[in-house]
N, C-alpha and C positions, 0 to 999 in steps of 0.2 A: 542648891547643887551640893549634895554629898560630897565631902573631898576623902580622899584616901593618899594620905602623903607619904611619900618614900621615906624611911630613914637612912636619912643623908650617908651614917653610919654602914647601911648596906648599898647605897648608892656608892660610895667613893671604892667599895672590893668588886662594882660589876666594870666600873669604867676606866680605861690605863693611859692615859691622854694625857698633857698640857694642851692648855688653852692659848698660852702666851702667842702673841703677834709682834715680833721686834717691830713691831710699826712708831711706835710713842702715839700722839693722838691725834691724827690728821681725821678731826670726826665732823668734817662739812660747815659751814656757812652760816650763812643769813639764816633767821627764822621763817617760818613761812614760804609759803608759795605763792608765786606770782598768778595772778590770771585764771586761774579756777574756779570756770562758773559752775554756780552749785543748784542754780533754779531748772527747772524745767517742764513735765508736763503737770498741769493740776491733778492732785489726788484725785481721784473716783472715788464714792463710795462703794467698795466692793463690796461683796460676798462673802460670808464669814469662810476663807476656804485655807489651802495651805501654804505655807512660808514660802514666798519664793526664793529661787536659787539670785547668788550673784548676777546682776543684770538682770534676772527676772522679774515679774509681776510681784504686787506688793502683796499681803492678804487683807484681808477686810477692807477696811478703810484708804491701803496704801494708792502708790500710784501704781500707774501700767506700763508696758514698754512701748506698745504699739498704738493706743489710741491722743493724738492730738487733742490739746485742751485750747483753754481760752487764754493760758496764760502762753503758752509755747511750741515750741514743735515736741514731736513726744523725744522720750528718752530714756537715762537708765531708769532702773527699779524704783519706786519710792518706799517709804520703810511701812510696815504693817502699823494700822491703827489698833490700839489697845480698848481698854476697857475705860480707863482715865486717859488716853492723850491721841490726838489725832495724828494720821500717818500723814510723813512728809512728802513732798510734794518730789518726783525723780532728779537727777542730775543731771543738769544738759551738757551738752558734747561740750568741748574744750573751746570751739569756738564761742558758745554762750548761749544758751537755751534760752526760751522767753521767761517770762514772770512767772511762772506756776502757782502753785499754794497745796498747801496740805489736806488731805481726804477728810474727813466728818468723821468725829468720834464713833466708835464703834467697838463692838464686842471682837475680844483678839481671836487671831486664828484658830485653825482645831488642833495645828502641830507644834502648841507650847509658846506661841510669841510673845505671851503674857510673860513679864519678866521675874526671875524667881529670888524673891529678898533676902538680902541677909540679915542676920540677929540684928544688925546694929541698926537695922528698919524702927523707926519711933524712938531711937535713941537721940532725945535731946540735948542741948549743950554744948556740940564738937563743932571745933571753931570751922570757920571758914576763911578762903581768903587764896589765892593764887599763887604766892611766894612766901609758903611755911617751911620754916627749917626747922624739922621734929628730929629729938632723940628715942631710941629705941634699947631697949636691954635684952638681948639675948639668951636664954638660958643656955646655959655652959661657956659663954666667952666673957669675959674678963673688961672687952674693949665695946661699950658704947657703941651703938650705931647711927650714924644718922642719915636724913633723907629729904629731898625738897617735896614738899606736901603740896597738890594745887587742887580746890573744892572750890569749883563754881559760889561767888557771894549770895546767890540766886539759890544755892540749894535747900531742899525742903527735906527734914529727915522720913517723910514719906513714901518720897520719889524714888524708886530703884535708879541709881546711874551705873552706866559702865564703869570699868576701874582699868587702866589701863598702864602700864609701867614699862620705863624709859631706863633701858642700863648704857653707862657710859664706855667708851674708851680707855686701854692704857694712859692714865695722867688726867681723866676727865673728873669731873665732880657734876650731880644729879643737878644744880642749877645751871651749871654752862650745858647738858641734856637740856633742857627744860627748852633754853634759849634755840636750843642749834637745831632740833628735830621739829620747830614750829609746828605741833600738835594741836597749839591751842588758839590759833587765829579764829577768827571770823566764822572763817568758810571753812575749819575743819572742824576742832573740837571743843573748841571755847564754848564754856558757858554746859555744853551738855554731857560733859563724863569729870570724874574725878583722877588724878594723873599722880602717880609717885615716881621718883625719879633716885633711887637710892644711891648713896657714895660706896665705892671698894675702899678698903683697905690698903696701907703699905704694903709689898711682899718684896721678898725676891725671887725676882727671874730667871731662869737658865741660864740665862748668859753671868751670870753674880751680882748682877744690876738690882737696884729696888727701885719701884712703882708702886704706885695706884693700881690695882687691876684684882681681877676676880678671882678669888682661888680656886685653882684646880685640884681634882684627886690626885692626882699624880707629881710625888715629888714634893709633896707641902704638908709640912707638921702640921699643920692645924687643917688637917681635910674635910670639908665638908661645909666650913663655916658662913659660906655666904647662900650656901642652899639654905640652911638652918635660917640665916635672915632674910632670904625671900619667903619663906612658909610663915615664919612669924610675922612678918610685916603685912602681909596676907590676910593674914589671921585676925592683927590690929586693925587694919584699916576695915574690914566686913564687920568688924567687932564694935567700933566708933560712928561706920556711917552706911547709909543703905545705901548698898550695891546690889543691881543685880550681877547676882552670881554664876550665870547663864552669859555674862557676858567681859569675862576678866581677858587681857588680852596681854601681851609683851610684844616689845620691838627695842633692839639693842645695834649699838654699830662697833665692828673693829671685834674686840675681846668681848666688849659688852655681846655684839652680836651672836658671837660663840655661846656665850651665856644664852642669851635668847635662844638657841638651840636644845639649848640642857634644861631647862626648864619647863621648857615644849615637849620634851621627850620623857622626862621624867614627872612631869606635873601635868600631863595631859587630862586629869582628870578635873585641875580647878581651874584651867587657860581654854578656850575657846578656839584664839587662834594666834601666831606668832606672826613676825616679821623682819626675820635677820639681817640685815644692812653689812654689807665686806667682811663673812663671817667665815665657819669651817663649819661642818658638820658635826652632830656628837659623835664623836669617832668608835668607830668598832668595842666590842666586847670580846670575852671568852666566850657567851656564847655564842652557836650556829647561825645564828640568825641576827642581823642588825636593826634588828628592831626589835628584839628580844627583850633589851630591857625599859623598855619605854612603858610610864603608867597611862591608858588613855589615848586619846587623838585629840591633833588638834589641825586646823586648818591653816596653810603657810604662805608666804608669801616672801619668794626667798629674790633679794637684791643686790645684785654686784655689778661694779667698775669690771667692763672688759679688759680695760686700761690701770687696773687695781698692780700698782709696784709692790706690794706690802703682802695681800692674799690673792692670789694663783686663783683665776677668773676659771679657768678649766678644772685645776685641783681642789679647789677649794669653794668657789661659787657654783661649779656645773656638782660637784662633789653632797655639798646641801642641798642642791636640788633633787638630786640623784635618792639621797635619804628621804625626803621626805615624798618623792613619787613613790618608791616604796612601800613605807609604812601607810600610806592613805589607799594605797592599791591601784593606783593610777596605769593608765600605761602612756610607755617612757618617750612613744613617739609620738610624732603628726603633732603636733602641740595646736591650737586655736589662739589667733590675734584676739587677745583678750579687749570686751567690751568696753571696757570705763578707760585704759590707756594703752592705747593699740599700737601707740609709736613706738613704745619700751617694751611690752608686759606680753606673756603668752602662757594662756593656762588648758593643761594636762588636762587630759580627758580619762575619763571613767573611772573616775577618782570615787572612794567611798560614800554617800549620800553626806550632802552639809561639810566635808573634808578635802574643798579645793588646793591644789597647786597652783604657786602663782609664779613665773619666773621672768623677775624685769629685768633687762641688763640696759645697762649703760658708759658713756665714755669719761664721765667723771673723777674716773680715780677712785684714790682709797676715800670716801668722800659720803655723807649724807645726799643724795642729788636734789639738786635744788635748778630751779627754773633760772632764777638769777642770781648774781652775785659772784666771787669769784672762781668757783669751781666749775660755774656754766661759763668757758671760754668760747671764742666766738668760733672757734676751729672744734667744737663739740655736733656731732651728728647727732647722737640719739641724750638728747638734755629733759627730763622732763621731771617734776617736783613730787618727791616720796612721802612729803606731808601730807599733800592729797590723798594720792596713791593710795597709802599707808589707812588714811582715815575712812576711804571710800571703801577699801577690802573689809575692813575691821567692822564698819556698821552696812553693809551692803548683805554680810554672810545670816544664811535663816535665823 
């Protein structure tokens, strides 16, 4: 996948924002989700035919929605079988789908399912391991950067993986992400995508306070600089290991989530799809139009506490979702109880081809949502685990 990257230099004169959230880091819980069963109906051998949509049929190899297997009742999509790997078998509902299994290797769709490599495809040598703490060098900053690295032990530098990056909190650091966004269980991402989770910087804040947190254009001497380390860190990681590159994705909570905004907006041409967790929107420009200065589309899935003290569920959650029904072309009403988690989630209709809207809310607070542990109190109506969620959107999407 071609990238065409902003310079961060004419990014920070289109955009007049802080980021900052006086929240400090209230960035959710327990790792992982409880109870999300992932089997469902057996792959079919299909028909070399096209990607299906979220919830949709799988291609070639994948599984179906409507037809019952031997393993289970049917359910959601299963992923399209490729050229090397067979497609997985659907997702059963929430109560627990039966046994499924994966479709029979197969030649990939005709609409690109084949996954598209990066340089760093047959690049041997690049360590692996789940809990790497890498430093990174910048060009033009001064201050080192670093980032918690997680590569599947399993990984083969032949194998295209997704790449998938985790920004923190006011106060957070990329290993307490790692921990808190349970990405990487079992039943979400473990074992099949490579994950960075990068650390912010010192700053100070509006208020004269200094933190941990992401720099904004606005109001900060050194503007620009964590764009410049998300492009470069980008750059390193497709550089060192095979990614596919058709399948880069972000999700951030708090400030981090802001961030996950901006990068979505401005990086739309090497992110696939986002997932802001208690965030704001990229805020307005000079110019006409708010989506003006956005490079690319990316497919969203915007998540906020109704009950969020810290960012304004109306102002600021309905606010992101607002932005990105826009920019995908969506319209704003009648929303659809969305497939895969209908208790939280509902997604916008006539949204661009591959460019869904997703918008879960929940009672959790300024908060990661998680099924259990202490943000899921027992006085919570709509509780349900964004680890899933998050990882079912991200490998669900064509």
């Amino acid at each position: 996948m071609q990238k065409k990257f902003a310079k961060c230099s004419a990014c920070a004169q289109t955009i007049a924002i802080a980021l900052w959230l006086g929240a400090g880091t209230a960035c959710g819980s327990s790792s992982g989700g409880a109870g999300s069963a992932t089997a469902g109906a057996a792959g079919g051998a299909g028909a070399n035919a096209a990607g299906g949509a979220r919830a949709a049929g799988g291609t070639a190899a994948g599984g179906t929605t409507d037809t019952p297997a031997a393993g289970g009742p049917a359910s959601t999509a299963g992923s399209a079988g490729t050229a090397t790997e067979a497609g997985r078998g659907g997702g059963g509902p929430i109560a627990g789908g039966g046994s499924g299994t994966g479709g029979a290797l197969a030649t990939a769709g005709a609409t690109g399912s084949a996954p598209t490599p990066s340089v760093g495809c047959g690049v041997s040598g690049s360590s692996t391991g789940t809990a790497q703490d890498k430093m990174l060098t910048v060009a033009g900053q001064s201050t080192v950067r670093t980032y918690r690295l997680s590569v599947p032990t399993s990984y083969a530098p032949t194998t295209p993986l997704p790449l998938i990056f985790g920004f923190h909190g006011v106060g957070g650091t990329g290993k307490g992400t790692q921990s808190s966004f349970g990405l990487e269980s079992a039943s979400t991402g473990g074992g099949k995508a490579i994950f960075a989770y990068p650390d912010a910087l010192t700053k100070t804040e509006p208020d004269g306070t200094m933190a941990i947190d992401w720099v904004t254009p606005l109001g900060a001497a050194n503007q620009g600089i964590d764009f410049a380390f998300f492009e470069a860190l980008l750059k390193e990681i497709e550089s060192q290991y095979c990614i596919d590159t058709s399948r880069v994705f972000a999700t951030g909570i708090s400030a981090g989530g802001i961030f996950t905004n901006f990068v979505g907006c401005w990086y739309g041409d090497a992110l696939r799809a986002i997932a802001p967790v208690a965030s704001m929107k990229p805020w307005s420009t000079p110019q006409s139009s708010q989506t003006a200065a956005c490079t690319g589309d990316v497919a969203s899935m915007v998540i906020h506490g109704t009950n969020d003290p810290y960012s304004d569920y109306t102002t600021d959650g309905l606010g992101a979702r607002d932005f990105w029904v826009a920019q995908n072309g969506c319209q704003s009403a009648n929303p659809t109880a969305d497939a895969i988690t209908p208790n939280a989630c509902v997604d916008y209709q006539g949204c661009k081809p591959g460019l869904p809207v997703v918008l879960c809310s929940h009672d959790e607070g300024h908060a990661w949502p998680v099924k259990t542990g202490f943000a899921c109190s027992s006085t919570s109506t709509v509780c349900f685990d964004a680890s899933t969620a998050v990882w079912n959107f991200f490998t669900t999407l064509p």
